[in-house]
C-alpha positions as CSV (number, residue, x, y, z in Angstrom):
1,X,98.9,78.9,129.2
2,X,97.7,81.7,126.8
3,X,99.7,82.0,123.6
4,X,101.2,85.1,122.8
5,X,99.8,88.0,125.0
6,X,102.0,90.7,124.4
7,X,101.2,94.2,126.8
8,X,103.7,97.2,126.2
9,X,103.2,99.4,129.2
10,X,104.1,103.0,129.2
11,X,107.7,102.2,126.9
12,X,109.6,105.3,126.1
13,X,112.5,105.1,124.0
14,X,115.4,107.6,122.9
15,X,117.7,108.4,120.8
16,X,119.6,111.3,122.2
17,X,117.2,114.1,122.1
18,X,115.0,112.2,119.5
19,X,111.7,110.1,121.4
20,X,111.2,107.4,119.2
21,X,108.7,105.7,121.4
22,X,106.1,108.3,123.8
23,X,104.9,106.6,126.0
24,X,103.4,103.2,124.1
25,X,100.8,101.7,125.7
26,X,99.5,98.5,123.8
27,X,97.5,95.1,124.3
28,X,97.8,92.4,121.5
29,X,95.6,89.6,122.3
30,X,96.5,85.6,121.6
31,X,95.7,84.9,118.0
32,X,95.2,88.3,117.4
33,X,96.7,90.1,113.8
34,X,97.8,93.3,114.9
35,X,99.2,95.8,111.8
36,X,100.3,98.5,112.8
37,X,100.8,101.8,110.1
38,X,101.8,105.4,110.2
39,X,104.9,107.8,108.2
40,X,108.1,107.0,108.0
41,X,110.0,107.7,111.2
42,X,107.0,107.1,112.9
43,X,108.8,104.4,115.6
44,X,106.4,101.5,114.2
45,X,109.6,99.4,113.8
46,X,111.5,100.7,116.9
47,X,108.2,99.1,118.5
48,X,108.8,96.2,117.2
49,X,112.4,95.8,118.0
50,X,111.9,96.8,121.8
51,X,109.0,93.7,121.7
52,X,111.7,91.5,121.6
53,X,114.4,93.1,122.9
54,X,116.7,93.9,120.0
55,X,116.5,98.0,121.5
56,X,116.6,98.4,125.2
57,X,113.6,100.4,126.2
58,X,114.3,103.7,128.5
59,X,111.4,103.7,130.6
60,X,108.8,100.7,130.7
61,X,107.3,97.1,130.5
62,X,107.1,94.6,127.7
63,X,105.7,91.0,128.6
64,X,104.6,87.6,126.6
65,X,102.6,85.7,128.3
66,X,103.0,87.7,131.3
67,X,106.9,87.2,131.7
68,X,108.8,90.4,131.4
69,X,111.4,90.6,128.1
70,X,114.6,91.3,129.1
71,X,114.3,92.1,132.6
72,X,113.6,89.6,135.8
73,X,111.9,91.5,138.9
74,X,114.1,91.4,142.1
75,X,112.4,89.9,145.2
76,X,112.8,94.1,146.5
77,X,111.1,94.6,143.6
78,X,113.6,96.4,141.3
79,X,114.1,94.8,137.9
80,X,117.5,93.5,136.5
81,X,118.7,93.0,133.3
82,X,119.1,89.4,131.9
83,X,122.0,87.9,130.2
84,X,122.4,87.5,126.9
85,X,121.9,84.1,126.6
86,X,118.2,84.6,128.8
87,X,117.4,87.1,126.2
88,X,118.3,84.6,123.3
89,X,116.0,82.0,124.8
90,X,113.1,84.4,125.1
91,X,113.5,85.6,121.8
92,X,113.0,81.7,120.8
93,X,109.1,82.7,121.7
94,X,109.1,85.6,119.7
95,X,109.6,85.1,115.4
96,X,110.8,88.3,113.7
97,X,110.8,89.0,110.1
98,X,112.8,91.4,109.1
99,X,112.5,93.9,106.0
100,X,115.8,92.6,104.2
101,X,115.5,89.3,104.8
102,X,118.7,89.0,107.1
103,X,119.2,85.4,105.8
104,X,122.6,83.6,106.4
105,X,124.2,83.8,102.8
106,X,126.4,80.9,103.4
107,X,123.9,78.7,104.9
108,X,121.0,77.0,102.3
109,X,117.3,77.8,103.0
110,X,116.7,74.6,104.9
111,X,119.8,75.3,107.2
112,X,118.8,79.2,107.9
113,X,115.5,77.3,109.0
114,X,116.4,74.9,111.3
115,X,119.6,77.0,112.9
116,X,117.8,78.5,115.6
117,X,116.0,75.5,116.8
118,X,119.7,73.7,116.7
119,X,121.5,76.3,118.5
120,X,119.2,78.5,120.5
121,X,116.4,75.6,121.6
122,X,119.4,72.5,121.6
123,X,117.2,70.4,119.5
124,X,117.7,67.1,117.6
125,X,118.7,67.6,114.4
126,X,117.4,64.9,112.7
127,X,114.0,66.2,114.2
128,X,114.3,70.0,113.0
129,X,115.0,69.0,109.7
130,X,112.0,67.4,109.1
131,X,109.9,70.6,110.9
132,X,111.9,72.7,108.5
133,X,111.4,70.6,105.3
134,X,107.5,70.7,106.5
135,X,107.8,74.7,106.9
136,X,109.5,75.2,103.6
137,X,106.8,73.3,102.0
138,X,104.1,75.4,104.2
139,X,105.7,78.6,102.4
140,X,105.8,76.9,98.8
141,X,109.3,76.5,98.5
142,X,109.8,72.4,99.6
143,X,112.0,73.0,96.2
144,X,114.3,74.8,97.5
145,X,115.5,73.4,100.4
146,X,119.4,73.3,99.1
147,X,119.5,76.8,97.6
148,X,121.3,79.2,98.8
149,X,119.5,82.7,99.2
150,X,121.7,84.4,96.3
151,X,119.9,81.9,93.9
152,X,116.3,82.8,95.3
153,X,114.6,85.7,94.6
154,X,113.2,87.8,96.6
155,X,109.9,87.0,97.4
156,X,111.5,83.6,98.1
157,X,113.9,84.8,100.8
158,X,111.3,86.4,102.6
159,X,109.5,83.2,102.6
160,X,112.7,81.5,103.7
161,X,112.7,84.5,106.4
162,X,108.8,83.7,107.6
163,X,109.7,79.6,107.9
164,X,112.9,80.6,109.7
165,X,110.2,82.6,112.4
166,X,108.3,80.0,113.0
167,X,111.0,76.7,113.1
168,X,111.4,78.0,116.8
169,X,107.6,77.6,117.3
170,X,107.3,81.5,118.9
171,X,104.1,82.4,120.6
172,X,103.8,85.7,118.6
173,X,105.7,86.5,115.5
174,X,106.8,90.0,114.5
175,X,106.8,91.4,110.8
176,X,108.9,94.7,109.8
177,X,108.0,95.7,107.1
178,X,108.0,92.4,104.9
179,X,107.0,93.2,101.6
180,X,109.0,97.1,101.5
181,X,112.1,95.6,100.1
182,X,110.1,93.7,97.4
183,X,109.6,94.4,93.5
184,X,105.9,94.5,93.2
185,X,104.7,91.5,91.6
186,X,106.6,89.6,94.3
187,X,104.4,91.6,97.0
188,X,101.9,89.4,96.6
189,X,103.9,85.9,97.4
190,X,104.5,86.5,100.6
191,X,101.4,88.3,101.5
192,X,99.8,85.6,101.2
193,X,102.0,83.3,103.4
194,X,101.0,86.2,105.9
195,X,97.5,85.3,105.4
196,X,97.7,81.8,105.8
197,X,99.8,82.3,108.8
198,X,96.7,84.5,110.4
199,X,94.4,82.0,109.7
200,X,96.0,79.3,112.0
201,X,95.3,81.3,114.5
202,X,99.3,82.8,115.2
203,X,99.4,86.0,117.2
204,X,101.0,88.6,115.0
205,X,102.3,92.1,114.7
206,X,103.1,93.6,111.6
207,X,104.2,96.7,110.2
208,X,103.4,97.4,107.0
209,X,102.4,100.3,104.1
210,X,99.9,97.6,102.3
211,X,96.8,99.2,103.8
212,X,94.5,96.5,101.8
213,X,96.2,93.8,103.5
214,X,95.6,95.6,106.8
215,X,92.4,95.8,106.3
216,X,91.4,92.4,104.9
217,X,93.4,90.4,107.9
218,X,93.8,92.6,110.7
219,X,91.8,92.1,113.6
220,X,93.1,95.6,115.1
221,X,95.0,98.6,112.9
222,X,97.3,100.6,115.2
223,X,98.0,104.1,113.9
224,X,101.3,105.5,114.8
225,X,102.4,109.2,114.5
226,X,105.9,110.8,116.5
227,X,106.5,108.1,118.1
228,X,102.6,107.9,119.5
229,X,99.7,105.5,119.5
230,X,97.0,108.2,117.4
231,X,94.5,105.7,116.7
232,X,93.8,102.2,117.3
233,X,90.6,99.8,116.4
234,X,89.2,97.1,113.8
235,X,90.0,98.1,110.5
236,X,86.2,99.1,109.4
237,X,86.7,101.9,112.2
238,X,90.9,103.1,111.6
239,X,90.5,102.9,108.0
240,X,86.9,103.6,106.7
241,X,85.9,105.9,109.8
242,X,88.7,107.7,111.7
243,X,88.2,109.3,114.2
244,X,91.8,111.0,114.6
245,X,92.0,114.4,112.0
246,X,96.4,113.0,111.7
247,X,94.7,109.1,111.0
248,X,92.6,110.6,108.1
249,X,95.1,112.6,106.8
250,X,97.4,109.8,106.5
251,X,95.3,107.5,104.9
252,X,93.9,110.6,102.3
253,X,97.7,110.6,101.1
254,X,98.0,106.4,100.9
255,X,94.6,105.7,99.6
């Protein structure tokens, strides 16, 4: 079975009178790095939250591997909402890192790492740990297994945060935004964790303002604008040669 196909077909999403999401219509491909850029408030994180079902969408389809998230299809052929506790499982096959972190305060790195696989996936524990002491190493922080995220900084929580994604083994993982909450010289820490990641061959999505990084790992740039897919194509095309007059004069303001 393919690893981490993810299609969003024709997904709208509202807020009141506000479209967030226009119509999205987009193909990530297994072991593909996707990043996706744009303004502020131009839905790039929305899409990521509908992806795994954190937002409902309005109108539309999201699938992994070709199963639907957050919907089953009716043998008439009308689509039903899952329960919670379907929508936690497929979530298991989806990592997301957020901007903040959103690590467990009272927990220790090595427990926010292994919690999911525990109580989402109902695995041993005695197994987990040792995946999560191997992760925590894989991020550079096999030190830090029994601190507590107030005593790491912050380039260290969101590497925490990226071994937390992957404990539950996900077919694609999802990045908002990772490095935005970041002091600068920390930007670089978990960048390259991202990089690594990429390399194995981990289907990826993330959001991001670093448009070196997007252009140095990204096997497709997505340009976003009012809640639109503007632009979309390998890096050497989005960002050296756009062809969209809104995609160049994003990147004249960022560059």
């Amino acid at each position: 079975m393919a690893a981490g196909l993810v299609e969003v077909r024709g997904v709208h999403k509202a807020y009141g009178t506000l479209e967030v999401l226009d119509g999205i219509d987009l193909t990530v491909q297994p072991g593909d790095v996707t990043v996706v850029i744009g303004p502020s408030g131009s839905g790039k994180s929305t899409l990521l939250r509908v992806i795994n079902h954190l937002e409902k969408v309005d109108r539309g389809l999201i699938s992994v591997d070709g199963d639907l998230i957050g919907y089953r299809r009716r043998t008439d052929g009308a689509l039903q909402e899952l329960k919670e506790k379907d929508v936690l499982a497929q979530r298991t096959r989806i990592g997301f890192v957020f901007q903040n972190f959103n690590l467990f305060p009272h927990l220790t790195a090595l427990e926010n790492v292994i919690e999911a696989p525990i109580s989402a996936q109902g695995r041993p524990r005695a197994e987990v740990e040792v995946e999560g002491r191997a992760l925590l190493e894989r991020v550079g922080l096999s030190d830090k297994a029994d601190a507590y995220p107030r005593q790491l900084s912050g380039g260290q929580q969101q590497r925490v945060a990226i071994a937390r994604a992957l404990a539950v083994k996900p077919a694609v993982v999802l990045f908002d935004e990772p490095t935005s909450a970041l002091d600068p010289e920390l930007v670089g820490e978990v960048l390259d964790v991202i990089r690594d990641l990429a390399a194995t061959g981990t289907t990826l999505v993330v959001v991001t303002h670093e448009i070196g990084f997007a252009r140095e790992v990204a096997t497709t740039v997505v340009f976003m604008d009012s809640g639109r897919i503007v632009e979309q194509g390998p890096p050497a095309q989005v960002l050296d040669a756009p062809q969209h007059a809104r995609t160049k004069a994003f990147l004249d303001k960022v560059l």
